[in-house]
TIVO-2410 file (N, C-alpha, C; in nm, 3 decimals):
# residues 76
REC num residu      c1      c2      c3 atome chaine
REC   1      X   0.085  -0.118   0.000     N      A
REC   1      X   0.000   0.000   0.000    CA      A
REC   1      X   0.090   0.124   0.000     C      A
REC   2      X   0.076   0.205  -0.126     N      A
REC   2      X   0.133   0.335  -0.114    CA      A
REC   2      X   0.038   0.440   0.031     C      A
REC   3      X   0.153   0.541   0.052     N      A
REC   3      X   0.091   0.642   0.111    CA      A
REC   3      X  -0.029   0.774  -0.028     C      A
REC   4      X   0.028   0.773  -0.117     N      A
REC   4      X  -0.003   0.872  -0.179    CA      A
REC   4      X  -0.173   0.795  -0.264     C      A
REC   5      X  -0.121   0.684  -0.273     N      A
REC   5      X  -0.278   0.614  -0.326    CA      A
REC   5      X  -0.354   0.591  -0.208     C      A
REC   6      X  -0.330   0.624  -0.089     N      A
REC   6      X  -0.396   0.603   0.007    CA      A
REC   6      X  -0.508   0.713   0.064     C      A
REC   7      X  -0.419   0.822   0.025     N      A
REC   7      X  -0.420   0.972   0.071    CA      A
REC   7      X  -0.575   1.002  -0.036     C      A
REC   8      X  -0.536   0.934  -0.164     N      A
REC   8      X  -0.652   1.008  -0.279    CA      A
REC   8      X  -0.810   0.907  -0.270     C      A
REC   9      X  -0.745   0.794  -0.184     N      A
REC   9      X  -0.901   0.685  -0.180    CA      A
REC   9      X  -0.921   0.750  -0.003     C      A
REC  10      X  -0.899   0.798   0.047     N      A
REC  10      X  -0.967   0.867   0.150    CA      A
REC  10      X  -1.021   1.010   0.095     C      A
REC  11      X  -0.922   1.061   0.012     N      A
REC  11      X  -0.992   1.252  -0.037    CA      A
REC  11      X  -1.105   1.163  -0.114     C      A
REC  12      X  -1.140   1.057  -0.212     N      A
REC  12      X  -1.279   1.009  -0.272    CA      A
REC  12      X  -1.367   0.991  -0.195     C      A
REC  13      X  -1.373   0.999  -0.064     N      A
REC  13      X  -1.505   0.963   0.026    CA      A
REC  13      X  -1.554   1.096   0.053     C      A
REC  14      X  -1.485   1.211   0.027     N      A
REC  14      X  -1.565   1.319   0.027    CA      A
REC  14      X  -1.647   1.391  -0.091     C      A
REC  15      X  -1.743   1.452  -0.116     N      A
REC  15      X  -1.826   1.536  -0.149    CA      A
REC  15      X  -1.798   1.671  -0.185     C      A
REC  16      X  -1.779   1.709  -0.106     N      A
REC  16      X  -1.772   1.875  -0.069    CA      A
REC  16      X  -1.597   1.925  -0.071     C      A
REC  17      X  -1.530   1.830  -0.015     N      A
REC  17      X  -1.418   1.894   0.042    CA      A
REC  17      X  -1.311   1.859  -0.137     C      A
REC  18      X  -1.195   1.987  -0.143     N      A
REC  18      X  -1.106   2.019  -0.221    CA      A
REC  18      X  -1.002   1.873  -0.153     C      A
REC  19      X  -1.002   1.784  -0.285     N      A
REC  19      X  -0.876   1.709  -0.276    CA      A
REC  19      X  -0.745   1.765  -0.221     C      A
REC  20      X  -0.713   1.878  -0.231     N      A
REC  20      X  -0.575   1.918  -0.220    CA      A
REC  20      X  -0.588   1.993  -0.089     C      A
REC  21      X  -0.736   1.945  -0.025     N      A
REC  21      X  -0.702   2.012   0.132    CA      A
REC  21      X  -0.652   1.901   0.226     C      A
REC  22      X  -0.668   1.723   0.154     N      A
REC  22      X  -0.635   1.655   0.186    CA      A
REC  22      X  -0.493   1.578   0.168     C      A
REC  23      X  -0.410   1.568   0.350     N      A
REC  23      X  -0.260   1.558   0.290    CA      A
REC  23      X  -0.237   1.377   0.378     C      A
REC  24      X  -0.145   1.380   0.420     N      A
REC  24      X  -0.094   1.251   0.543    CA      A
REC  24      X  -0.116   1.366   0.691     C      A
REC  25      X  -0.097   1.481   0.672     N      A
REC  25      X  -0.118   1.544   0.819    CA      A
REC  25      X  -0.245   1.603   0.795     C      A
REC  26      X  -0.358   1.604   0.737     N      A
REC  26      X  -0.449   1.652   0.719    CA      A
REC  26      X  -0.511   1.631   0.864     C      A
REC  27      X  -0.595   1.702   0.932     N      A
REC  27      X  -0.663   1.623   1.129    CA      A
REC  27      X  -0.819   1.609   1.069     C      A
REC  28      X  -0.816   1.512   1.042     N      A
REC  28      X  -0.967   1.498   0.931    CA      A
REC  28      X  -1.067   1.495   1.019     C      A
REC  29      X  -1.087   1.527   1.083     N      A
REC  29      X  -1.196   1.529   1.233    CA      A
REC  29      X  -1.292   1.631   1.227     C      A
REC  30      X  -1.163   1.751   1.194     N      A
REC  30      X  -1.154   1.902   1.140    CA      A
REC  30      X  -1.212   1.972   1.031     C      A
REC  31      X  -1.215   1.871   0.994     N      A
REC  31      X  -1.300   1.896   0.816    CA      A
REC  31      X  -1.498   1.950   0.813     C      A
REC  32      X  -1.478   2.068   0.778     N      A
REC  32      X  -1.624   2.062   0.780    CA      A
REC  32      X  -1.754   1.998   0.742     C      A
REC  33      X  -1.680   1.880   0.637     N      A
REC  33      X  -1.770   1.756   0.584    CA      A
REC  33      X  -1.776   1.633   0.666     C      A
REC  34      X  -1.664   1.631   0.778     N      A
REC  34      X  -1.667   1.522   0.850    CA      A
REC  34      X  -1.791   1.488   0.914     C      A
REC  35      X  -1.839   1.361   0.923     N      A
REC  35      X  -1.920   1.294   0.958    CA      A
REC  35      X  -1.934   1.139   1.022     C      A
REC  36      X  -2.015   1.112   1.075     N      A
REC  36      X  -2.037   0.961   1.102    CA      A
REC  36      X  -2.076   0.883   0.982     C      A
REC  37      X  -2.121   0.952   0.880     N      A
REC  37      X  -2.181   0.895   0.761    CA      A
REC  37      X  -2.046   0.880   0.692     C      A
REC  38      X  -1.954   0.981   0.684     N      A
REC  38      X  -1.840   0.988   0.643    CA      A
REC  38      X  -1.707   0.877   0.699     C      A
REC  39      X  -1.737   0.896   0.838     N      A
REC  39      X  -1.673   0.764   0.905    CA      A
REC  39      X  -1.692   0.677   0.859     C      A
REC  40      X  -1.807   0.590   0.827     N      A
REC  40      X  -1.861   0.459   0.790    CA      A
REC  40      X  -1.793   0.428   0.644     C      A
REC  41      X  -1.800   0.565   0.558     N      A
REC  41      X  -1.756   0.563   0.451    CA      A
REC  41      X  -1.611   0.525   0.436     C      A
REC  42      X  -1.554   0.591   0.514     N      A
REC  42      X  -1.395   0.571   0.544    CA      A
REC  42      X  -1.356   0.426   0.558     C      A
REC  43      X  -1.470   0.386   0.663     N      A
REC  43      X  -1.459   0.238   0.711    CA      A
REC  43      X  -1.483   0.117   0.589     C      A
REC  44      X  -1.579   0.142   0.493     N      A
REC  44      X  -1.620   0.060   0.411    CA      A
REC  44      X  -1.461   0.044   0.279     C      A
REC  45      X  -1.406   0.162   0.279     N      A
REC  45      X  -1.343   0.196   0.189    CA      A
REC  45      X  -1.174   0.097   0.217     C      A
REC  46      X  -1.185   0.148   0.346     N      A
REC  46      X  -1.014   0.063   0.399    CA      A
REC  46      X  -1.074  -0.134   0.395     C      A
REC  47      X  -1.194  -0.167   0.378     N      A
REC  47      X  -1.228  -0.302   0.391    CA      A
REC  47      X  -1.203  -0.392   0.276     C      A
REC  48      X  -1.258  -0.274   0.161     N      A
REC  48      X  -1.286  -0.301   0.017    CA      A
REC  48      X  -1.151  -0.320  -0.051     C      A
REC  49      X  -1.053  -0.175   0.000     N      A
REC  49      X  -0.972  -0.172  -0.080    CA      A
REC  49      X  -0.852  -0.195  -0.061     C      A
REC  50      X  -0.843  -0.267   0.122     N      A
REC  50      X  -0.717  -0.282   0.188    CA      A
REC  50      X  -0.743  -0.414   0.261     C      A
REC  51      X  -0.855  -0.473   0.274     N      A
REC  51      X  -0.933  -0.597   0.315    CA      A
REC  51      X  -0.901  -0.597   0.481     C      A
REC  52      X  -0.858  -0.449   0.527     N      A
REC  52      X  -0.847  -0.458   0.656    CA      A
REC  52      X  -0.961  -0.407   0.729     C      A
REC  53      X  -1.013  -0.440   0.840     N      A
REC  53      X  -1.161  -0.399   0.875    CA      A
REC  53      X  -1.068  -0.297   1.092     C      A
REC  54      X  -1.133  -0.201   1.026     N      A
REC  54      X  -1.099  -0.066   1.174    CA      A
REC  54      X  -1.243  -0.053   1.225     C      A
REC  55      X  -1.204  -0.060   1.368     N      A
REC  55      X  -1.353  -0.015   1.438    CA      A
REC  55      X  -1.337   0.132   1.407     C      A
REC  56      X  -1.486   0.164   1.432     N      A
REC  56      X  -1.536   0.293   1.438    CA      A
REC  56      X  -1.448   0.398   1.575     C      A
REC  57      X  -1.379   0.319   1.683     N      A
REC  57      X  -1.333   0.345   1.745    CA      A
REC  57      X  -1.185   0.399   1.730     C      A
REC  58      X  -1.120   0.293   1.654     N      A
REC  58      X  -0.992   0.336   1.559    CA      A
REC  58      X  -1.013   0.446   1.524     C      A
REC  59      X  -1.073   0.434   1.431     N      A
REC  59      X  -1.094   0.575   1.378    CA      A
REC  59      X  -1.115   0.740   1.422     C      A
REC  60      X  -1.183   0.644   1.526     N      A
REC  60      X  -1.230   0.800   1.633    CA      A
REC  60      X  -1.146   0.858   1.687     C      A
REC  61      X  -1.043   0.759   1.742     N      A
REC  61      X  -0.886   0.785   1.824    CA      A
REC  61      X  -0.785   0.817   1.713     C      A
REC  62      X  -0.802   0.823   1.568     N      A
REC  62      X  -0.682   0.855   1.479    CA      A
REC  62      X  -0.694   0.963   1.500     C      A
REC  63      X  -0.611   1.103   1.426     N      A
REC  63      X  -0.618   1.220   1.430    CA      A
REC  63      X  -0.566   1.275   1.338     C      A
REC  64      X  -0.499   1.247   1.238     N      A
REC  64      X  -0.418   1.252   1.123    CA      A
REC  64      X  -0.469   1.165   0.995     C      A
REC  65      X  -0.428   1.172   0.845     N      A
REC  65      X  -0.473   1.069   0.778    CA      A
REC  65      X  -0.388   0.944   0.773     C      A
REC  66      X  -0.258   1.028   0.824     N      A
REC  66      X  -0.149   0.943   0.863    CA      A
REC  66      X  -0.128   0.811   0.907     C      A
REC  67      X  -0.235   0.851   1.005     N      A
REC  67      X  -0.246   0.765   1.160    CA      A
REC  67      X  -0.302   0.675   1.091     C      A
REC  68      X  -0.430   0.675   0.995     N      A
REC  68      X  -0.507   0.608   0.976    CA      A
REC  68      X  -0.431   0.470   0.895     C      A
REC  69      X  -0.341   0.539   0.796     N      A
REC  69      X  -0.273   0.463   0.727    CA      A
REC  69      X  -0.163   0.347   0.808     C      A
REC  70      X  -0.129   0.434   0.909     N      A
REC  70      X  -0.015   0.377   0.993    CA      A
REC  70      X  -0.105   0.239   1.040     C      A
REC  71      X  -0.227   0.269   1.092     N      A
REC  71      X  -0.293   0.121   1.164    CA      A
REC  71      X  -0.347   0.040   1.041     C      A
REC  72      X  -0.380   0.049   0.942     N      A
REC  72      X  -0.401   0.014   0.842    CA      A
REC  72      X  -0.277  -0.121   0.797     C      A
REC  73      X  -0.176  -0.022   0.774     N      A
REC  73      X  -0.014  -0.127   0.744    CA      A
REC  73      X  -0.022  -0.188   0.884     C      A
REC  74      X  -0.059  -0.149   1.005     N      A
REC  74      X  -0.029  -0.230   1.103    CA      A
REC  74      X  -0.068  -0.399   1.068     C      A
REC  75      X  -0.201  -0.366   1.044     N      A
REC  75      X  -0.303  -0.496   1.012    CA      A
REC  75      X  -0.282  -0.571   0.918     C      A
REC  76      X  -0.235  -0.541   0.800     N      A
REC  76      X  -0.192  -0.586   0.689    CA      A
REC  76      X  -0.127  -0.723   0.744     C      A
***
């Protein structure tokens, strides 16, 4: 798993928000599109496309897109 193909299948779960506001330090929490609907989305997306499955909790405790990636390769 690249970081940079990682970075652009998380900026695809948004709607609203400018790809290029999304980085590896992005605090996606922060985002004015963030959501629980958006969470889920996040969640469905790392299952599909990384076959790794994160609680909703993971997620809640990441804070970075970084982070997200970091537990992601953890699981792998």
């Amino acid at each position: 798993m690249e970081i940079n193909e990682f970075v652009k299948h998380f900026a695809d779960q948004f709607d609203d928000t400018d790809a290029s506001e999304i980085n590896t330090q992005t605090k996606f929490h922060d985002l004015d599109e963030w959501s629980s609907l958006l969470a889920l989305s996040v969640l469905n997306m790392t299952e599909k496309k990384y076959g790794v499955n994160l609680s909703f909790d993971e997620l809640k405790n990441s804070v970075l897109i970084q982070d997200v990636f970091n537990l992601i390769q953890s699981k792998q």
